[in-house]
C-alpha positions in Angstrom: 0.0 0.0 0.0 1.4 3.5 -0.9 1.7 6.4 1.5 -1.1 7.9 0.4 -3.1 5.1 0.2 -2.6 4.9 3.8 -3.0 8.2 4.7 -6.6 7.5 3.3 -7.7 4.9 4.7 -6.0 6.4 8.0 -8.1 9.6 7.9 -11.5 7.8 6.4 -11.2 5.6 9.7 -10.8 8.6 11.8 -13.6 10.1 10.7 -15.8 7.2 11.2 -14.5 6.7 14.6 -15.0 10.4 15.3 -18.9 10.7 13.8 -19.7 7.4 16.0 -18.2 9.6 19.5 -20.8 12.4 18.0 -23.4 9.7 17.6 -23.3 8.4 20.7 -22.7 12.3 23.0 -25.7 13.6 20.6 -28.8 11.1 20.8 -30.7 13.3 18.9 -28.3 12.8 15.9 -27.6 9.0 16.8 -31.5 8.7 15.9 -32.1 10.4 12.9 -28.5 8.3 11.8 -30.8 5.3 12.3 -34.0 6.7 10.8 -31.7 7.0 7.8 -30.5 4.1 7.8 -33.5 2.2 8.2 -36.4 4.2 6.4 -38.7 2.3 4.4 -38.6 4.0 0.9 -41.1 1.4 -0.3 -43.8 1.8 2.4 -43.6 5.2 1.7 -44.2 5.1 -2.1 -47.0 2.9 -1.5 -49.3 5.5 0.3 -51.9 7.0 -1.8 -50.7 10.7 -2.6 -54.4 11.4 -0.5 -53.0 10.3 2.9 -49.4 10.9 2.4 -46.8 13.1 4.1 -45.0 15.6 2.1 -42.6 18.1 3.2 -41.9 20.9 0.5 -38.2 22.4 0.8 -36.2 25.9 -0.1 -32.9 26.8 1.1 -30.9 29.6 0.1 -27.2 29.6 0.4 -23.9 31.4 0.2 -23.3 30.1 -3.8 -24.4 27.0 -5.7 -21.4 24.3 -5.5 -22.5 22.3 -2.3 -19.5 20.2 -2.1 -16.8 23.0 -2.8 -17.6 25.5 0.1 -20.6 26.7 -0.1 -23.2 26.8 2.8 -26.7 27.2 3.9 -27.5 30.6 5.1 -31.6 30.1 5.1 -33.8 27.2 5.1 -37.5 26.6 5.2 -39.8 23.3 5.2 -43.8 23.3 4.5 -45.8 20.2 5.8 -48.7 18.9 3.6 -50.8 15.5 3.7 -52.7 14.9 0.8 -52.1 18.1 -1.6 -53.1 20.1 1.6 -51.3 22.2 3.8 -51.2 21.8 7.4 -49.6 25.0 8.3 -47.0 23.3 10.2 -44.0 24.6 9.1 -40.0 25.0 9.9 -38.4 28.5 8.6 -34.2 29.4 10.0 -31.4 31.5 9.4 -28.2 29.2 9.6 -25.0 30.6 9.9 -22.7 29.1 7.0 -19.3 29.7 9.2 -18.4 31.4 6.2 -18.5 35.0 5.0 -22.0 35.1 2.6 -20.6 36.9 -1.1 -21.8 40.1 -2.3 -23.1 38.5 -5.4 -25.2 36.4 -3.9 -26.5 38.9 -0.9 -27.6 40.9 -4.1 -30.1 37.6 -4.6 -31.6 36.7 -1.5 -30.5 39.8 0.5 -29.5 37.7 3.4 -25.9 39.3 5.1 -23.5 38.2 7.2 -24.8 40.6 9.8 -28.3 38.7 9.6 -26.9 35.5 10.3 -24.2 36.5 12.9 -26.5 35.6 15.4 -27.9 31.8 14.2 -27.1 28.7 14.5 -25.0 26.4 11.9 -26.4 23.7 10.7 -25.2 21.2 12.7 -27.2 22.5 15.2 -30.3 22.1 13.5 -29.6 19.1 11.6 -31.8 16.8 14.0 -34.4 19.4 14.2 -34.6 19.2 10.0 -34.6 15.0 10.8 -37.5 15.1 13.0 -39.1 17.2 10.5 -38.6 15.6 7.1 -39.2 12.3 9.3 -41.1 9.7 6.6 -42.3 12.6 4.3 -41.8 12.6 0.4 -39.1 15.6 -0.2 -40.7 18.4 -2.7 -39.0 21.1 -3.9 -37.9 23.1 -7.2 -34.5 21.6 -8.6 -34.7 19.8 -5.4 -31.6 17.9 -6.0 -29.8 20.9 -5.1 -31.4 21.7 -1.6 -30.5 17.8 -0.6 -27.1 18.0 -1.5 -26.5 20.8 1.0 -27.9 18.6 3.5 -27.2 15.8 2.6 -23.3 16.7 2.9 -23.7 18.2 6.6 -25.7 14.6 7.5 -22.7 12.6 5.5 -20.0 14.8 7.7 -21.4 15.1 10.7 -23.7 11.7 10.9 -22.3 9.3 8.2 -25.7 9.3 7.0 -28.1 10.8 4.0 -31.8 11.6 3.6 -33.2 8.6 1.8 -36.5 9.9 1.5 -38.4 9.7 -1.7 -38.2 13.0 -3.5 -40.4 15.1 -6.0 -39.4 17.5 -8.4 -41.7 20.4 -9.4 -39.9 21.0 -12.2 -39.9 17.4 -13.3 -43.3 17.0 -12.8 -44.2 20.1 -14.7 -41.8 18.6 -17.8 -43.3 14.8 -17.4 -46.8 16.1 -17.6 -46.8 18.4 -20.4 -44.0 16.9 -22.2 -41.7 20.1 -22.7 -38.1 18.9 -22.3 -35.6 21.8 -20.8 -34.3 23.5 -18.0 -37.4 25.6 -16.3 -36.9 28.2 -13.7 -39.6 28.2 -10.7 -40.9 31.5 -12.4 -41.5 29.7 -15.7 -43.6 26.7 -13.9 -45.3 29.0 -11.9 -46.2 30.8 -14.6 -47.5 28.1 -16.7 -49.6 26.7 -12.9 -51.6 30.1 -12.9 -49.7 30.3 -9.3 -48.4 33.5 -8.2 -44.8 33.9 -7.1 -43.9 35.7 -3.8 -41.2 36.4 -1.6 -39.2 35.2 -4.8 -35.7 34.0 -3.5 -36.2 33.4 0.4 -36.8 30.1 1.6 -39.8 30.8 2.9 -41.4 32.3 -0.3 -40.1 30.1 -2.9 -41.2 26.9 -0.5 -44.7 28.4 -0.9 -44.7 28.9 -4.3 -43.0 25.6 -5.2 -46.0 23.5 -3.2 -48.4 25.6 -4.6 -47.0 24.3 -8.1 -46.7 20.8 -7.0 -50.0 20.6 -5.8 -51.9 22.3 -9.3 -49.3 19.0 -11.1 -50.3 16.4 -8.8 -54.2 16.9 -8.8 -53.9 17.0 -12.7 -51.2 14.0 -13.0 -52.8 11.5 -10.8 -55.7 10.6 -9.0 -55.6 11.3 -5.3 -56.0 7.5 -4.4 -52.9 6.4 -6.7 -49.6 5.7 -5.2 -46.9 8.1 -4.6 -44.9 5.8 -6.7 -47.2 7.2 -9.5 -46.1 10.5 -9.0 -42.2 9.6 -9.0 -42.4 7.4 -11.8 -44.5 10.4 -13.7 -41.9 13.0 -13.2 -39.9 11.1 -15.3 -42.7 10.4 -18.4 -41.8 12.8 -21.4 -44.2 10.6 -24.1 -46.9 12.2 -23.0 
């Protein structure tokens, strides 16, 4: 084995050894870890879309490459069962430990001053756990809001969120069968829905769920599987 083969597998085992001392100090964490680990993806898909759990995401953050520095500086989470909101919701500032740039202040106008004050993520990683819990993820270009967490849970918990995920704009392209890249504006736009408190968390969760509901209702019916809805995000014979 080389050097720096060793130095590898050195550091991977340190790091292993040093999330299960976190695990174990932070039971919080050690739970959603096993949560994770032991979700039931296919129960999950098997609810009719009526009864189900979903929990629509936004984040904002200090850039757009999740594994080459950037940070979450704002997150929110909107609970629906069924295409219905329950008003139960989860809305932070999280400081990113990092300064926020200019360029992207000028986008969601969150500063470093505004998030001087709150917590990192780490701290609120089991909160967002307990939260998402069994729910189907929703989002716009949700990809990108689960690889932000998704790296803090891999770091800090040696875990990701296996949940079942939706796409708005994937839905929007699998039901009318327009291929392309389409902004949350654009889908919006096409749903009738109105857009509001366009780039913060808060407001483009909103809008996003209000899109994903107007493509559910006219995609399925109510009583099909969620399955149905993940397999139709995907359809572009339409």
């Amino acid at each position: 084995m080389t050097r720096g083969k060793l130095r590898h597998h050195l550091r991977v085992a340190l790091d292993r050894r040093k999330i299960r001392e976190r695990l174990a100090a932070d039971t919080r964490l050690g739970r959603l870890a096993e949560h994770c680990r032991w979700l039931d993806v296919a129960a999950i898909q098997a609810q009719p879309i009526a009864a189900a759990r979903f929990v629509v995401i936004d984040t904002e953050t200090t850039g757009l490459h999740a594994y080459a520095g950037d940070e979450i500086v704002s997150i929110a989470l909107l609970e629906f069962v069924g295409l219905q909101p329950t008003g139960r919701e989860f809305e932070r500032l999280v400081n990113p430990g990092r300064t926020i740039p200019a360029a992207s202040t000028r986008i969601h106008g969150i500063t470093d001053a505004d998030v001087a004050d709150a917590p990192p993520l780490s701290a609120l990683l089991a909160e967002i756990g307990e939260f998402v819990g069994e729910a189907v993820v929703v989002g716009h270009h949700v990809n990108f809001d689960l690889r932000f967490l998704n790296r803090a849970l891999q770091r800090l918990a040696g875990c990701s969120l296996r949940n079942p995920w939706l796409d708005t704009m994937l839905l929007y392209t699998g039901e009318t069968g327009r291929m392309g890249h389409y902004t949350l504006e654009d889908v919006a736009r096409a749903c009738g829905v109105a857009v509001t408190g366009r780039h913060t968390a808060r407001g483009d969760a909103q809008t996003a769920a209000q899109i994903f509901a107007v493509l559910a209702a006219r995609s399925v019916d109510a009583q099909a599987p969620v399955a149905r809805l993940r397999d139709r995000q995907y359809d572009s014979d339409i």
